[in-house]
Phi, psi and omega in degrees: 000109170290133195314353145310313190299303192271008176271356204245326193293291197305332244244300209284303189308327154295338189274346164282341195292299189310299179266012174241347195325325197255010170018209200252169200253157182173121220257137202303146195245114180328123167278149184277165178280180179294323173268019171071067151064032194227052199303342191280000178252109155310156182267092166021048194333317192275313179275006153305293187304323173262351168306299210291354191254340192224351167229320194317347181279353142238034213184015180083137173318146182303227167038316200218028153313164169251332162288045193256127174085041170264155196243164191300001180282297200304305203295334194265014189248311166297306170341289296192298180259325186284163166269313181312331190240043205240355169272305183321338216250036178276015205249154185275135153010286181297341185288292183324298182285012180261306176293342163296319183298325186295314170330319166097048198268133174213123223294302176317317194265358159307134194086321185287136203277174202257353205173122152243147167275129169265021188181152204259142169295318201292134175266312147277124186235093158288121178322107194277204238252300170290358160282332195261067189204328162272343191282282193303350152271341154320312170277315197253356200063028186293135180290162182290008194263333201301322192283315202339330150290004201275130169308163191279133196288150166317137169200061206264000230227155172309284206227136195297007177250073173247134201310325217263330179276339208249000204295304176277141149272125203278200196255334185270343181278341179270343165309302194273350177283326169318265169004291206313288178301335190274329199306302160007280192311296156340272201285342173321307203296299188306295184281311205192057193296326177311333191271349155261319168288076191298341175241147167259135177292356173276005180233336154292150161276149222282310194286358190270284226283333200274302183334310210274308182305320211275332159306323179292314183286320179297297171312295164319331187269302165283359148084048205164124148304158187278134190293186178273346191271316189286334184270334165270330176301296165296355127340283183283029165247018182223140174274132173215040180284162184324102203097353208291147167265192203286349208260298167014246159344300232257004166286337197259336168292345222244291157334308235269315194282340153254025174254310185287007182261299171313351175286172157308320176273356173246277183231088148215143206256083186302119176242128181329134178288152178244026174081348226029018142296152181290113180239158149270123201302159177286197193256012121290346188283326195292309174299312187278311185290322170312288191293335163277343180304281190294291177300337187059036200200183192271165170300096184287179199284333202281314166329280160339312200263341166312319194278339190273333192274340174078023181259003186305279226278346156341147150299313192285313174290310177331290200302275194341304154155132178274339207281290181296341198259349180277345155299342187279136176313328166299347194267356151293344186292347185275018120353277175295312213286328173233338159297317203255003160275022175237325184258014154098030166338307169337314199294326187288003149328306185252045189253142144205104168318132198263137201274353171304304206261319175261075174294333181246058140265138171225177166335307197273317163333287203307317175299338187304298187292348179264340188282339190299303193296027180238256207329285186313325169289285184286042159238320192305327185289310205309333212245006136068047189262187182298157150278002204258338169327293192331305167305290205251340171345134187226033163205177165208215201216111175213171187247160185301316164320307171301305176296316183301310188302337176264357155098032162271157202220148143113062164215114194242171152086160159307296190309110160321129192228144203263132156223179148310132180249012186264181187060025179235161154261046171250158188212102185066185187284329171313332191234055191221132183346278179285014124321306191289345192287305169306358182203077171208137161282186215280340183258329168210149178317160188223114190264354175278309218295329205266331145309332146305301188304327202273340159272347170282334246206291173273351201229327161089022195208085175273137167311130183307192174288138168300160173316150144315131219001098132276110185308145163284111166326088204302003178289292197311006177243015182282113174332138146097358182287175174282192131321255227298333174287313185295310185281358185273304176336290177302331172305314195310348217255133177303326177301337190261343224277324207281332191258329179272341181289351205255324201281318232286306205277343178268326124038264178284345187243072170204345196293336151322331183260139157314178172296320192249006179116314186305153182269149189198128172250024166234144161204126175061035152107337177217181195318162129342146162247078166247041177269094161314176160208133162277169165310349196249028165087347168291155162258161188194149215216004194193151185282345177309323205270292178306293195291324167310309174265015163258010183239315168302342179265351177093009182306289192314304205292324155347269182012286193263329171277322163338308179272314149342290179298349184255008181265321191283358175236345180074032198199170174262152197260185172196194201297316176286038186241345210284293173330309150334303176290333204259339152301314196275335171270337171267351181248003193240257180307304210244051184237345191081352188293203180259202185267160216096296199269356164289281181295332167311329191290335190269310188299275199287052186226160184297293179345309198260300195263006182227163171215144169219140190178185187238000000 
């Protein structure tokens, strides 16, 4: 390290000490009461009683149940199906509903959201490895090879910018940011030294031209003017008496762009303290949470002169633009950063279909199913259309390979294509290849796993994790059993039935598609078994079927601003967020506008445009 590197060393270790030291804020999260977070319902004498004589011996005490907040539909479903629980089921209506009532379940508060915030806590968003690789190619045109040595980010999360996996810096990641910045500088110097020397101090007074870079440059990196304390302090890291010549100058400018690549305000994105009073963000703090929102990336100048202008929070200006930035070839980066971690792209890599049972899946099918849903997700951002497509889309994007594997016909060529899905049984991303690929094993579609994506995913209400060594049911291992005989067997198991009762049945009315996607009304010599059940007890038999009622009941549009928002915020939400979201689906989603009107609903929501915080 040359004594630049280590004066830039020393400069970045004070200024973290100073500005991170309080690391991040966050307002304490309500524990629920005894009565499933609902103190205004008492608790029941008779069902309190039969609870503890008739379910606490495998469930637990009424106080630590695990079973909180069921409702009398679930206990008499549970009843009702198990064998183990096949002694209850002498108990009445009224029984029932005294232990649910115990449970702490309450009928009045179905549908009603849980919680509102007025304002978001997080203080710090440190830049994950691809934010901080478009922001320096955004300032410098700098290559993706620049990160490359960066250790690999925390990514325990839906997505990868969740603030709280990103809060610390270890000593080798501050070690590559250093590195990073001289590399940065270098090369900028090497190529296009013109887009940071805007002046010659020979032609100029030397401390007027550093001033004016370190201003530009200051603004620009840190995405904020520079305080007055910040400016000087980088001032004087350039010589500017009268004569200094150019190899100088320009060693001291060239210090000034990595020491501002090494602050704490470059990477991390600082929202001010508010005393712990409710503040409105300013209009650069607002303008920097907008631009990693859509772009994953830095403030652009137009952006830049909006927040200088003080007009961001304008209506008319917002929209104008959320508008330019979701027309920008950058508004693809939400691609990567939030469609395809929400519908689990990632995964299909590590699909392989057993070519004994699929002989015509090939490679190239499989890259098919991903462009479908990439090409489909970047037509809904270009053409700025509903979130609600995502679901109910009655059209998709396929290549002559993909239409032929979907029974689609007048279709040639490589080249991805917009076609009609009606009067086929697909509907959305549920019935679109790579999903079905996902949740499928290598030999046949998985009727637990695609009821779990689809509550996970669509519904927004994922099953926990299974219990620890749940034995394999030896019922569920009898020659000769069905599909549907093997999982009822195992559902029978008291450990499985509550969480298998939900995915299993959603499932089965998915079951026309094959492992690889393909549609089939026959299996194993006879009909399908696609008698489904939804949640709400109806049957359904097609994903055609299945989107209809996730788009008629609001589950989805829920969801879906739910998962928008936990992206658009960087942190995971939890009940006091609910309400919130649930704003952001009427002002958003369930207005029919496009997704435009969706993120104005989140970017002008407390959430988003407020902090409260030390």
């Amino acid at each position: 390290m040359n004594s630049r590197g280590l004066k830039i060393l020393l400069l970045m270790i004070g200024w973290m000490v100073q500005g991170c030291g309080s690391g991040m804020h966050t307002l304490p999260t309500d524990l629920s009461s005894e009565t499933g977070g609902n103190p205004s319902i008492p608790l029941i004498p008779q069902g309190k009683a039969l609870y503890e004589a008739k379910c606490a011996s495998c469930h637990g005490g009424i106080a630590t149940s695990n079973k909180k907040e069921r409702s009398p539909h679930q206990i008499t479903q549970a009843i009702t199906t198990l064998s183990a629980m096949s002694h209850l089921r002498f108990l009445t209506n009224a029984e029932v509903n005294s232990i649910a009532a115990a449970l702490g379940f309450d009928a009045a508060k179905v549908g009603q959201c849980k919680g509102t915030r007025t304002a978001d806590t997080t203080a710090l968003f440190r830049m994950n490895k691809t934010e901080y690789v478009n922001t320096v190619a955004d300032l410098f045109g700098s290559p993706a090879s620049v990160a490359d040595n960066f250790p690999p980010d925390n990514d325990g999360q839906k997505f990868a910018n969740d603030a709280k996996e990103l809060a610390s810096i270890s000593i080798d990641l501050a070690e590559q940011y250093l590195l990073t910045a001289e590399k940065v500088v270098s090369t900028v110097w090497t190529s296009n030294k013109a887009l940071i020397m805007s002046c010659d101090p020979a032609q100029t007074n030397p401390s007027s031209c550093a001033g004016s870079i370190i201003d530009n440059w200051g603004l620009r990196i840190l995405r904020r003017p520079l305080l007055a304390t910040e400016r000087t302090q980088l001032l004087a890291m350039v010589t500017t008496t009268t004569g200094v010549g150019a190899a100088e100058f320009e060693g001291g400018i060239q210090t000034v762009i990595e020491a501002l690549l090494v602050s704490p305000d470059f990477l991390f994105r600082v929202v001010k303290s508010s005393a712990g009073n409710i503040r409105e963000l300013d209009n650069y703090e607002l303008a920097t949470r907008l631009s990693y929102f859509l772009w994953s990336s830095t403030v652009d100048t137009e952006l830049l002169n909006v927040a200088k202008a003080g007009t961001l929070k304008q209506t008319s200006v917002l929209r104008a633009q959320i508008a330019r930035m979701l027309a920008s070839p950058k508004a693809k980066r939400m691609t990567a950063g939030f469609a395809s971690r929400w519908f689990g792209l990632k995964g299909l890599s590590q699909r392989a279909p057993d070519p004994a049972v699929y002989p015509t899946f090939t490679s190239s099918l499989k890259n098919a199913f991903e462009q479908e849903t990439v090409q489909f997700w970047e037509n809904l951002v270009s053409k700025d259309l509903s979130l609600k497509d995502i679901l109910r889309a009655d059209y998709t994007f396929v290549n002559a390979e993909l239409a032929a594997h979907y029974g689609l016909s007048g279709v040639t060529g490589t080249q991805f294509r917009q076609v009609s899905l009606v009067n086929t049984p697909r509907r959305g991303i549920a019935s679109q290849g790579s999903m079905l690929l996902l949740t499928s094993h290598g030999d046949d579609s998985s009727i637990v796993t695609r009821g779990k994506w689809v509550m996970q995913n669509l519904m927004c209400d994922p099953p926990p994790p299974p219990p620890p060594n749940v034995p394999v049911d030896p019922a569920a291992q009898v020659p000769g059993l069905n599909k549907r005989q093997k999982i009822e067997a195992h559902r029978n198991n008291p450990n499985c039935f509550s969480c298998h009762a939900k995915m299993d049945p959603i499932g089965f009315g998915l079951e026309n598609f094959d492992g690889i996607g393909g549609y089939r009304l026959t299996y194993n010599g006879g009909p399908v078994d696609n008698a489904g059940q939804l949640p709400n007890g109806q049957p359904f038999n097609s994903a055609v079927q299945l989107v209809s009622y996730l788009d008629s009941s609001g589950i989805y549009n829920k969801c879906v601003a739910k998962n928008l928002t936990t992206y658009a915020l960087g942190r995971v939400l939890d009940d006091q967020d609910d309400c919130n979201v649930e704003d952001i689906v009427k002002r958003g989603i369930d207005t029919n506008g496009g997704l435009s009107s969706t993120i104005e609903a989140i970017v002008t929501s407390d959430l988003f445009s407020k902090v409260k915080g030390n």
